[in-house]
C-alpha positions as a Markdown table, in Angstrom:
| # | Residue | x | y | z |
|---|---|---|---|---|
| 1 | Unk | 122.9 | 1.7 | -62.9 |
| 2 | Unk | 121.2 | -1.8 | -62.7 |
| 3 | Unk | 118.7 | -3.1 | -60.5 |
| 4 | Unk | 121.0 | -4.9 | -58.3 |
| 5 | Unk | 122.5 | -4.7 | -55.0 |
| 6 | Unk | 126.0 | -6.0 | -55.3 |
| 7 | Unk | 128.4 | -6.0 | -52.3 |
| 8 | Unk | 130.6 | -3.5 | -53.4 |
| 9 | Unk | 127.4 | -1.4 | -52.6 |
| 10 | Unk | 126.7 | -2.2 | -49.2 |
| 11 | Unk | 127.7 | 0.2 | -46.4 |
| 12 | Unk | 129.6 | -2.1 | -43.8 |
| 13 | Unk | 132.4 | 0.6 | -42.7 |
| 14 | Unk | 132.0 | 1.3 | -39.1 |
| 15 | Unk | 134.2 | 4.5 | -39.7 |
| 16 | Unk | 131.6 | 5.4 | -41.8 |
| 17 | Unk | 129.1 | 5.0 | -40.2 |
| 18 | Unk | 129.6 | 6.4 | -37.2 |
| 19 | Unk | 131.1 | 10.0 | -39.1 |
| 20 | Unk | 128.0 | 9.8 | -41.1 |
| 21 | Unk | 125.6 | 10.0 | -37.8 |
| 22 | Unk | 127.9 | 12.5 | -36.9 |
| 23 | Unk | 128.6 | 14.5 | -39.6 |
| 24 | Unk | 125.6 | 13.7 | -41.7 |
| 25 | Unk | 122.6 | 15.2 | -43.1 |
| 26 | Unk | 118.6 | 13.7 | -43.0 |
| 27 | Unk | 115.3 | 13.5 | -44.9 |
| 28 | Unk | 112.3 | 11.7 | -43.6 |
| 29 | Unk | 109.3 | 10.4 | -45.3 |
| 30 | Unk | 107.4 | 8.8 | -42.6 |
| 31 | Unk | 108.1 | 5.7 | -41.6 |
| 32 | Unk | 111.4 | 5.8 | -43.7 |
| 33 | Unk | 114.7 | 8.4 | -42.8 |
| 34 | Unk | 117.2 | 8.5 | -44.9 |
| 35 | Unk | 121.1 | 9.9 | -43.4 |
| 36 | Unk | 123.3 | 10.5 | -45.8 |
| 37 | Unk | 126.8 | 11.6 | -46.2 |
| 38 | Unk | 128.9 | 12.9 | -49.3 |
| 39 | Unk | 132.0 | 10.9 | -49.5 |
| 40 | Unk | 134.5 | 9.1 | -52.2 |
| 41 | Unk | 135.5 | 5.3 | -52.4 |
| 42 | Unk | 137.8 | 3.6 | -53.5 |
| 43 | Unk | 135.5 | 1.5 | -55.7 |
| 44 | Unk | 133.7 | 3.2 | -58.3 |
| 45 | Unk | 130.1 | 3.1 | -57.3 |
| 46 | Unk | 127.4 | 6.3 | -56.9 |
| 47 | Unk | 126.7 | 5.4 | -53.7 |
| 48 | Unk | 126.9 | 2.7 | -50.3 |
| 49 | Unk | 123.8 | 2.2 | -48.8 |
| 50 | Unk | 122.8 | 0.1 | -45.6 |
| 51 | Unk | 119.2 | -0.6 | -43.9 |
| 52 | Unk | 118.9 | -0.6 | -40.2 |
| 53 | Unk | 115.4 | -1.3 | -38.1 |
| 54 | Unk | 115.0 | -0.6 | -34.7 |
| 55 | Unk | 115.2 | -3.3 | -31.9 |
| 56 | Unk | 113.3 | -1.0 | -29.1 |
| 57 | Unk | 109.8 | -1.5 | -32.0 |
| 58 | Unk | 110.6 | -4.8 | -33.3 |
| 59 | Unk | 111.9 | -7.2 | -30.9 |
| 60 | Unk | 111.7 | -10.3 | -33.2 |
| 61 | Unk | 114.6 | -10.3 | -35.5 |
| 62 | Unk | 111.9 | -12.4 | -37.5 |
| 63 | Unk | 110.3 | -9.0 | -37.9 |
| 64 | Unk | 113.4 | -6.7 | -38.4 |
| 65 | Unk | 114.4 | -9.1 | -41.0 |
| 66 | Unk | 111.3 | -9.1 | -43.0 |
| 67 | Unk | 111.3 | -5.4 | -43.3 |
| 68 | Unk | 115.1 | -5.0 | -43.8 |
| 69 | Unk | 114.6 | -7.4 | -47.0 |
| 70 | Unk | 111.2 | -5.2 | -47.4 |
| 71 | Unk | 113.8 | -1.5 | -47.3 |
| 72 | Unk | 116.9 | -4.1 | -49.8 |
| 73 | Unk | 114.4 | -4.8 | -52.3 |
| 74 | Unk | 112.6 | -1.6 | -52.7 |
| 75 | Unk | 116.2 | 0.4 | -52.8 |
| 76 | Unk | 116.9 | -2.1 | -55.4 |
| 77 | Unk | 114.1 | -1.4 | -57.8 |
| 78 | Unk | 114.0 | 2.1 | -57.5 |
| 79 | Unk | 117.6 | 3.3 | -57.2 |
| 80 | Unk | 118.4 | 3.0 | -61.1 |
| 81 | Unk | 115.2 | 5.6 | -61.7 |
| 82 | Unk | 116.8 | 8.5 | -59.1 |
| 83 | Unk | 120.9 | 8.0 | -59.1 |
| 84 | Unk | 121.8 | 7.5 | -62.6 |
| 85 | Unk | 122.2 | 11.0 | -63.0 |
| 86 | Unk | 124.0 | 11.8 | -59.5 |
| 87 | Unk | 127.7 | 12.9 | -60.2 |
| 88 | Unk | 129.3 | 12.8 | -56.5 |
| 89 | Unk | 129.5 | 9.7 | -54.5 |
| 90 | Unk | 126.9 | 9.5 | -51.7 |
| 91 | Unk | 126.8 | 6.9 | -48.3 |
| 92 | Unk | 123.5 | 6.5 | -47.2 |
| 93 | Unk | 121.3 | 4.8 | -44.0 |
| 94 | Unk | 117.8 | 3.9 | -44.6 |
| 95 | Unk | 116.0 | 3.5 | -41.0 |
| 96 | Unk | 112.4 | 2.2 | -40.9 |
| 97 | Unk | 111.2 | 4.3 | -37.6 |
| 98 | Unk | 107.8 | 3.4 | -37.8 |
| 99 | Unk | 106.1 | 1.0 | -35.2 |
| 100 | Unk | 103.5 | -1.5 | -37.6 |
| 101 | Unk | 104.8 | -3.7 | -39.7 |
| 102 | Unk | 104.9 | -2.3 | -43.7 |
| 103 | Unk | 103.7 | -4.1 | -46.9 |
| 104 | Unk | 105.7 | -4.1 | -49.5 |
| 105 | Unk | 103.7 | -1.3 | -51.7 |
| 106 | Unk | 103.7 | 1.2 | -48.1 |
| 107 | Unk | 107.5 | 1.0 | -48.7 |
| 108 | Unk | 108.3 | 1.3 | -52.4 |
| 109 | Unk | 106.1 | 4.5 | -52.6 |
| 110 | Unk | 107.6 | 6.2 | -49.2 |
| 111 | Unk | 110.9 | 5.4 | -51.2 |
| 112 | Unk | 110.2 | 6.8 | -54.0 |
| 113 | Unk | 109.1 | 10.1 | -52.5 |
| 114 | Unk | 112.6 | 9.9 | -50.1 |
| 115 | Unk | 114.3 | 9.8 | -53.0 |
| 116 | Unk | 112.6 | 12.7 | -54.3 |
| 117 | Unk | 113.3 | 14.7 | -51.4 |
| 118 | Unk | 116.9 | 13.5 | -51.1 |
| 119 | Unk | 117.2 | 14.9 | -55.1 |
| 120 | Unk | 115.5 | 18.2 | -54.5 |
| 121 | Unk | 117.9 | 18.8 | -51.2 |
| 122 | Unk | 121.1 | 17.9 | -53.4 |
| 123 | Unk | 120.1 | 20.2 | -56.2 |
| 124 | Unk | 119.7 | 23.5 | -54.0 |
């Protein structure tokens, strides 16, 4: 898997979604929570991921911006390390629920470890 972020891997199915809030499963790592939601596409890609950052703590979209690009590029980096090996395909959400604003090491290493977490849960 290479450290990119095509758009055939960007979650933008409202169907999808909205069954994976329902139907989903979570991990958090404070100030990151993952949702995530075993599924198959059409495409052949591990997994669909999308970033979402709440309006009600960040009511600049100047803000919600800077961390969504903050959530993008860390997922980017790290996501070749922990889903190489992962055989089923996977939707996921990554919500930043925190209220301060993050730097960009605060992220990467609160990924890391929800990715860790999301692994361990899988394997049971």
């Amino acid at each position: 898997m290479a450290a990119s972020y095509p758009k055939k891997e960007k979650l933008k199915s409202k169907k999808l979604i909205d069954q994976m809030f329902t139907e989903g499963q979570s991990i958090s790592a404070f100030p990151l929570r993952l949702v995530y939601f075993q599924t198959t596409f059409d495409n052949n890609v591990v997994a669909k991921t999308g970033v979402s950052v709440s309006k009600r703590n960040f009511k600049t979209a100047v803000d919600r911006n800077r961390i969504k690009r903050l959530l993008r590029e860390s997922y980017r980096l790290n996501k070749a390390d922990f889903f190489n090996n992962l055989t089923t395909q996977h939707a996921f959400m990554i919500l930043y629920i925190g209220k301060d604003k993050p730097k960009f090491a605060q992220v990467e290493t609160k990924m890391k470890h929800l990715f860790e977490k999301f692994l361990d849960k899988i394997s049971e």
